[in-house]
VEXDREN-2710 file (C-alpha; in Angstrom, 1 decimal):
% VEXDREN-2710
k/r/px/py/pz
1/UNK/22.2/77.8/-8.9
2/UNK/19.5/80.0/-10.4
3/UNK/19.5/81.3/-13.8
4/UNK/18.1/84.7/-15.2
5/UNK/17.5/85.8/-19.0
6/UNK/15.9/88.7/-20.5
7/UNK/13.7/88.5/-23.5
8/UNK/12.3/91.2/-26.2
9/UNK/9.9/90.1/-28.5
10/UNK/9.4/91.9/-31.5
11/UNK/6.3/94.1/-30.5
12/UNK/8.5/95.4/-28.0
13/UNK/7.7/93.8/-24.7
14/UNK/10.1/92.8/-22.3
15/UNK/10.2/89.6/-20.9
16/UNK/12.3/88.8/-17.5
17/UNK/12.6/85.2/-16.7
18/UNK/14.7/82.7/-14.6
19/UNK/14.7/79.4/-12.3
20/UNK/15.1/79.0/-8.9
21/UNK/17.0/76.3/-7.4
22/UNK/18.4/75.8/-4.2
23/UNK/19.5/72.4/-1.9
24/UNK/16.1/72.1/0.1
25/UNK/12.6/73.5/-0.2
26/UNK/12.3/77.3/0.3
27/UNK/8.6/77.3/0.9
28/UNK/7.4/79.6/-1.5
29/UNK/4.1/80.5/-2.1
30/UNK/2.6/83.3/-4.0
31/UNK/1.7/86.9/-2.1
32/UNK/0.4/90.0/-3.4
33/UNK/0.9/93.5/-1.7
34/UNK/-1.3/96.8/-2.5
35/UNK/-0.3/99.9/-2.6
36/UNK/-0.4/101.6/1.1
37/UNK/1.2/98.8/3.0
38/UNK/3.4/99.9/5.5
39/UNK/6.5/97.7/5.9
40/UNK/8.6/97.4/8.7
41/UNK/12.3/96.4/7.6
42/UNK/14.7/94.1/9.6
43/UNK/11.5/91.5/9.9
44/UNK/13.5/88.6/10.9
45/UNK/15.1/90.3/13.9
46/UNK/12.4/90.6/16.8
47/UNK/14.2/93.1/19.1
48/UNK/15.1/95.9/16.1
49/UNK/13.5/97.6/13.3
50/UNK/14.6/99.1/10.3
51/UNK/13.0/101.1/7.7
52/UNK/9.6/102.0/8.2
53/UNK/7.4/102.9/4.6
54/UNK/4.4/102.7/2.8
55/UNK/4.3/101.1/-0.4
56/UNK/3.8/103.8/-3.3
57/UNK/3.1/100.7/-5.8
58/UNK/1.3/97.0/-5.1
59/UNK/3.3/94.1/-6.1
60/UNK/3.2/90.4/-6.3
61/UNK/5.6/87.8/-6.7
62/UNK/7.4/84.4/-4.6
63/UNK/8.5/84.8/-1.3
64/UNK/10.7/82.3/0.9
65/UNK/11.1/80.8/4.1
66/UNK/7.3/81.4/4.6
67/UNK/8.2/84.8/5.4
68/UNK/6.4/88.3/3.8
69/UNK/9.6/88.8/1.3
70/UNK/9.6/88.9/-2.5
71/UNK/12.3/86.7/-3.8
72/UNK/11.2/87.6/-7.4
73/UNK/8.2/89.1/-8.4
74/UNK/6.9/92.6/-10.4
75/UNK/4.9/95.4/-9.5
76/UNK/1.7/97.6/-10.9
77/UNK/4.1/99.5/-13.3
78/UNK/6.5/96.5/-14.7
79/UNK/9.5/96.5/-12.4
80/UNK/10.6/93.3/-12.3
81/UNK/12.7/92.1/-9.1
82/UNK/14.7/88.8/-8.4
83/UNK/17.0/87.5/-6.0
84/UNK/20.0/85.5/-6.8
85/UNK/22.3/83.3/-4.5
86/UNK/25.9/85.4/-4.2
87/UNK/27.4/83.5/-1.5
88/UNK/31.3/83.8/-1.6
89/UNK/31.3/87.6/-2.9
90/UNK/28.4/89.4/-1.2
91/UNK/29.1/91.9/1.6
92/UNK/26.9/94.1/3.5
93/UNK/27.3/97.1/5.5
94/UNK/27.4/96.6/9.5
95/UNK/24.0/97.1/11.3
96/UNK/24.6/100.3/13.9
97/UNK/22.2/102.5/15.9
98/UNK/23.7/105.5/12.9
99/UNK/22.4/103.6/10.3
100/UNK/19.1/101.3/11.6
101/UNK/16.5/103.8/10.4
102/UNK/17.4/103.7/6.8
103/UNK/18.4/99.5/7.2
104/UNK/17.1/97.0/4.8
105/UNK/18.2/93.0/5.0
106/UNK/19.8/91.7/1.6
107/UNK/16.5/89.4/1.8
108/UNK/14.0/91.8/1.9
109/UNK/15.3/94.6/-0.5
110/UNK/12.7/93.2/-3.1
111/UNK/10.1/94.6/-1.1
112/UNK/11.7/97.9/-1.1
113/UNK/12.3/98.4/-4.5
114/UNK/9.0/97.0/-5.8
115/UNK/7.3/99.1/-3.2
116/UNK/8.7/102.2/-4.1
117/UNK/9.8/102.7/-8.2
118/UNK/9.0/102.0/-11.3
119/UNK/12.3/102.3/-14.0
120/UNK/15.6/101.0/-13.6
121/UNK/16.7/105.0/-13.2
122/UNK/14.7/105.2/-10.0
123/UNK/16.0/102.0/-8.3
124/UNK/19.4/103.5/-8.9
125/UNK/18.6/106.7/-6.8
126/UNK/16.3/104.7/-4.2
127/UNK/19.2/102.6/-3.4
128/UNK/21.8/105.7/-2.4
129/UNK/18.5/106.3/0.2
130/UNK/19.1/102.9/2.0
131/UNK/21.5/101.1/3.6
132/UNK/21.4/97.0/3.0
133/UNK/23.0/94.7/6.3
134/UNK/22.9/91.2/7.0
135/UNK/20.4/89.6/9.3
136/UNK/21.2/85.8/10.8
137/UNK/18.4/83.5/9.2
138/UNK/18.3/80.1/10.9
139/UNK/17.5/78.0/7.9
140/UNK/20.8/78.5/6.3
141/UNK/22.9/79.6/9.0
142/UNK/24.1/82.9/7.7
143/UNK/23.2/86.0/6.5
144/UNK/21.1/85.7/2.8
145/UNK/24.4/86.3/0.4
146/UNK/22.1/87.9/-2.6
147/UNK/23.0/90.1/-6.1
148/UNK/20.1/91.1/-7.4
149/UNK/18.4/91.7/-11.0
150/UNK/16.1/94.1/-12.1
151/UNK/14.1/94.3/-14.7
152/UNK/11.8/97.7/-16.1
153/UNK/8.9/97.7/-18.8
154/UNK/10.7/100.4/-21.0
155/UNK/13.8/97.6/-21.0
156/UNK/16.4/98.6/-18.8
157/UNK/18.1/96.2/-16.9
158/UNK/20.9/96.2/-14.4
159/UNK/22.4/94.4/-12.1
160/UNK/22.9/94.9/-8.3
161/UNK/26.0/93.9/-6.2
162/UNK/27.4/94.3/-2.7
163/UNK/30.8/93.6/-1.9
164/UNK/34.1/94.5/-0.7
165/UNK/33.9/96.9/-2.9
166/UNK/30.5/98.4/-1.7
167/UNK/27.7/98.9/-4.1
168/UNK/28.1/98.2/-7.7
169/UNK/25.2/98.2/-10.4
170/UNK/25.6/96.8/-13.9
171/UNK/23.7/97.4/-17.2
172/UNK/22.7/94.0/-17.9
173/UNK/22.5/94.8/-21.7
174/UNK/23.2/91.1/-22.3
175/UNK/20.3/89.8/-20.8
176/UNK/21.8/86.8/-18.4
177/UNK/22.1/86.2/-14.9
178/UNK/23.2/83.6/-12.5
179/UNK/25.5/83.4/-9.4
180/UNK/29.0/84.1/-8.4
181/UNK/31.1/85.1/-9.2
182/UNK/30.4/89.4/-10.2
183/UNK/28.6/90.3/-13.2
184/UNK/31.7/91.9/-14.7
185/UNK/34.0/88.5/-14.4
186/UNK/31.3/86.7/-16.1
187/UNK/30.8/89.5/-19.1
188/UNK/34.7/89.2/-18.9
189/UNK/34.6/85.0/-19.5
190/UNK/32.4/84.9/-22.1
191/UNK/35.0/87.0/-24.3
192/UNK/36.7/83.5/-24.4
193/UNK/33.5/81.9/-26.1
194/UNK/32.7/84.6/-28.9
195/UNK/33.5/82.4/-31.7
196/UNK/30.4/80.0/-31.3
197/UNK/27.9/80.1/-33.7
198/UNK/24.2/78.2/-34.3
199/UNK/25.7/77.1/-37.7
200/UNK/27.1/73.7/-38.4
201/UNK/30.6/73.2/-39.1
202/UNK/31.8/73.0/-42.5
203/UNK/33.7/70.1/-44.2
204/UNK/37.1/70.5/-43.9
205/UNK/39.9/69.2/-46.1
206/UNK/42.5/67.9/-44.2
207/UNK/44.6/66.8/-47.9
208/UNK/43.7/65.8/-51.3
209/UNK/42.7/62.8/-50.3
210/UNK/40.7/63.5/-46.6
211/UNK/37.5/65.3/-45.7
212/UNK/36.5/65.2/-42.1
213/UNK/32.6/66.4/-41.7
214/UNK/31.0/66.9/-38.3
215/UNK/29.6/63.3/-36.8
216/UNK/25.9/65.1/-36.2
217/UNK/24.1/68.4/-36.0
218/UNK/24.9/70.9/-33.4
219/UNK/28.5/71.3/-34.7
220/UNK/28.2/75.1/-34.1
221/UNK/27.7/75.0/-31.0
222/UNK/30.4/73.0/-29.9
223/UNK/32.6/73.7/-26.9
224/UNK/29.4/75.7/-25.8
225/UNK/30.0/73.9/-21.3
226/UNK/27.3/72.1/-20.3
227/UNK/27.3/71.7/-16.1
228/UNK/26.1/73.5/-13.5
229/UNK/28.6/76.0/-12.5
230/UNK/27.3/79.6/-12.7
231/UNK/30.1/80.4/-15.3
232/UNK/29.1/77.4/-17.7
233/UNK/25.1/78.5/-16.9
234/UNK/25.9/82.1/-17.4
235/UNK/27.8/81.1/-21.1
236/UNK/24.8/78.9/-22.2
237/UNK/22.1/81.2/-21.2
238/UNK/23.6/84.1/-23.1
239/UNK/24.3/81.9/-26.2
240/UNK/20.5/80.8/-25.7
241/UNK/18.5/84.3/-25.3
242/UNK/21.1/85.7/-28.4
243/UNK/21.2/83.3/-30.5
244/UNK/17.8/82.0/-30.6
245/UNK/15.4/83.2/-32.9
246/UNK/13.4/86.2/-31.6
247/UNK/9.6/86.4/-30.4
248/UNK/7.0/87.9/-33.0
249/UNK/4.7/88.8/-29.8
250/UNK/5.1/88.5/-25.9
251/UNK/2.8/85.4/-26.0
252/UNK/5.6/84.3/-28.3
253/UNK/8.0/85.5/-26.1
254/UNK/6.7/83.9/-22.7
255/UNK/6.2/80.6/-24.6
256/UNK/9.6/80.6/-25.9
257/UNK/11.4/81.9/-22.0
258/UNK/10.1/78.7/-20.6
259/UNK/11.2/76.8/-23.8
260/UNK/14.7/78.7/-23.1
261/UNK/14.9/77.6/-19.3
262/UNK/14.1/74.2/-19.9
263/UNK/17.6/73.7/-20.5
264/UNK/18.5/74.7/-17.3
265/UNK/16.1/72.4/-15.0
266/UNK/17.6/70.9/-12.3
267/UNK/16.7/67.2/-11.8
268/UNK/17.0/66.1/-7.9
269/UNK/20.2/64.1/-7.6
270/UNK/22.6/65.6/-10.1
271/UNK/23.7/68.3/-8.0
272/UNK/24.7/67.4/-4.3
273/UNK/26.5/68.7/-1.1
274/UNK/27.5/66.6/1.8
275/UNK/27.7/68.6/4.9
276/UNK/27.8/68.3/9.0
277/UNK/24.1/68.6/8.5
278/UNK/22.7/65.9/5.9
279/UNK/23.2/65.7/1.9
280/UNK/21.2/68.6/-0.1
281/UNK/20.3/68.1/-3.4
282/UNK/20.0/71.4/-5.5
283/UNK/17.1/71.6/-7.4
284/UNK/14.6/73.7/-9.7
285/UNK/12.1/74.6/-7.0
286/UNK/10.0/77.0/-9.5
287/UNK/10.3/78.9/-12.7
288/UNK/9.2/82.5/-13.1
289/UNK/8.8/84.4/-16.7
290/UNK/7.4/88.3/-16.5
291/UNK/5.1/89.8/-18.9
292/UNK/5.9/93.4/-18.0
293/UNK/3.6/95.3/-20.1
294/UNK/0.1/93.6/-19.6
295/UNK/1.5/92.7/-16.1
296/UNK/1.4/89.2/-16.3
297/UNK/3.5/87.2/-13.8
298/UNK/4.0/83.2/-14.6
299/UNK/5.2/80.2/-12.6
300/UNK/5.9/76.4/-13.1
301/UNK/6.7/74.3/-9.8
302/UNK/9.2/71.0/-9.3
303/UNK/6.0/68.8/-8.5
304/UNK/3.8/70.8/-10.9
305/UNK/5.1/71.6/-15.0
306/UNK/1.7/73.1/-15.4
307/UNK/2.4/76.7/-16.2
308/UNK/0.2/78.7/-14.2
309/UNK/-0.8/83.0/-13.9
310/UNK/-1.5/85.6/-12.0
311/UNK/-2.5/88.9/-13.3
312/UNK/-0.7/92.3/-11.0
313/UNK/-3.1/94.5/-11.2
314/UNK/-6.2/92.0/-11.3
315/UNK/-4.8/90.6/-8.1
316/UNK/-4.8/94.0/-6.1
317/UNK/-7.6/95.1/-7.6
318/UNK/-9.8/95.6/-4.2
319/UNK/-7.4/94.2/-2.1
320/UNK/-6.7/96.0/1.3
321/UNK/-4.0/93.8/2.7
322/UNK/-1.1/91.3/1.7
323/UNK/-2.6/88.0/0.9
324/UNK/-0.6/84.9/0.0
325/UNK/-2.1/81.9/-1.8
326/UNK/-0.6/78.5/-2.0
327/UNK/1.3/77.6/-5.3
328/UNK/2.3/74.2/-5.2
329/UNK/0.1/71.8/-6.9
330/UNK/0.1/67.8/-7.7
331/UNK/1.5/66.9/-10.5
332/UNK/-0.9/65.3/-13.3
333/UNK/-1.2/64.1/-16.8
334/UNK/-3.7/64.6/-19.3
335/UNK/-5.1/60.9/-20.0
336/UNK/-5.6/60.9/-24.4
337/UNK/-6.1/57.3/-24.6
338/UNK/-10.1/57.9/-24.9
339/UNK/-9.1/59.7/-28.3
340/UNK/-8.7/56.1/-29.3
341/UNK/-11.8/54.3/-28.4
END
């Protein structure tokens, strides 16, 4: 149930952005990578191993499961990375001893393409080097059914998908993401929606004697859906990042991402799936927005709205080894009432 938007403010910074949600806690936490690591691919199976390499750039970003795997994240150059839920649509290519030297699981191709390029152009060669497969993870049964977005400082943006079909990559020159189903169904959707517009409704006369007016403001927007199905999510967020007024700065810009995404947090409760296992409640576990020219990476947590920071190339500066740090924090509120005493 996530949702993705790109930004550009007017100085000419991109901003990537988006929520993650998902029907129980992911166990995220915040981990930075320098330059020089070697990764070992296939991580979650212990009896094989996939692609060995070094990383060319240091990253940071969220991983999941508790597990060293960026689910979103940027690197030393601006590449931004996320992960988005495909389940229904995505397909891998079968794991064999022809292809397990070059193998990369769907969940751990962040790593990979933060690790080793920095435009949109170079992910799109890397990926022709690789071949993504499936590995069981035990927390949700299956195989980790992702698409992908990705995100450069120069402001290319496309969109990756494996299916049936094998491997498909979109120019995301819209600037939305969410979930099933493909990226050209939903660019194909929204044709039935190009008539919105922010501007309220004109007075109409129905005869000589009738004028109906809108009951209240908003009018222009009307018929814009407003659940939680990745088409309706998909048709709001694009209405939202093109509609909106546009970001003097990328201060601006970061301000106004989380502003944007606000719309599409996910109270516990409103969302729910009753299963063989136990009820899960979808939810906004954390929200990400990427500053990718001064390398700025910011988060926001369900327990925590506090918008916190981390600087990429502050982080690795000196650092000779992956280290994680915990993100989650305890919600508070700032007390005023002293103000009046």
């Amino acid at each position: 149930m996530c949702t993705g938007i790109i930004l550009h403010s007017e100085d000419g910074v991109t901003i990537p952005a988006r929520t993650m949600e998902f029907g129980f806690d992911i166990q995220s936490n915040i981990a930075v990578v320098p330059a020089g690591t070697e990764i070992r691919s296939l991580s979650g199976n212990q009896l094989q191993t996939g692609l060995v390499y070094k990383t060319k750039y240091g990253f940071g970003g969220l991983n999941a499961l508790g597990r060293n795997i960026i689910v979103d994240g940027m690197n030393e150059k601006g590449l931004y990375f996320g992960a988005f839920y495909f389940a229904g649509f995505a397909k891998y290519n079968e794991l064999s001893p022809e292809n397990q030297s070059q193998a990369i699981s769907s969940e751990e191709l962040g790593n990979y393409i933060l690790a080793n390029f920095k435009t949109v152009d170079e992910v799109r060669e890397g990926l022709k080097k690789v071949t993504v497969v499936g590995t069981f993870i035990k927390e949700i049964q299956n195989f980790a059914p992702l698409h992908y977005s990705v995100v450069d400082a120069n402001g290319g943006a496309i969109v990756i998908e494996y299916t049936e079909k094998g491997l498909t990559i979109f120019n995301n020159d819209i600037g939305v993401m969410t979930n099933p189903p493909t990226f050209d169904w939903h660019m194909t959707h929204i044709r039935n929606y190009i008539g919105l517009s922010t501007e309220n409704v004109k007075p109409v006369a129905v005869n000589k004697k009738v004028t109906l007016t809108a009951l209240s403001q908003g009018s222009g927007l009307m018929g814009l859906p407003g659940d939680y199905t990745s088409p309706s999510r998909f048709l709001r967020a694009a209405a939202f990042v093109n509609l909106s007024q546009p970001s003097n700065n990328v201060d601006e810009g970061v301000f106004h991402a989380f502003h944007i995404l606000n719309a599409f947090d996910i109270p516990k409760g409103l969302v729910t799936e009753v299963t063989e296992h136990g009820i899960f409640n979808d939810y906004t576990i954390w929200t990400s927005v990427g500053d990718t020219k001064n390398k700025d990476y910011y988060f926001r947590t369900y327990l925590s709205p506090q918008q916190c920071k981390i600087n990429i190339i502050e982080a690795l500066n000196g650092l000779d080894a992956p280290k994680i740090i915990e993100m989650e924090s305890t919600h508070t509120y700032k007390d005023m009432t002293a103000q009046f005493v």
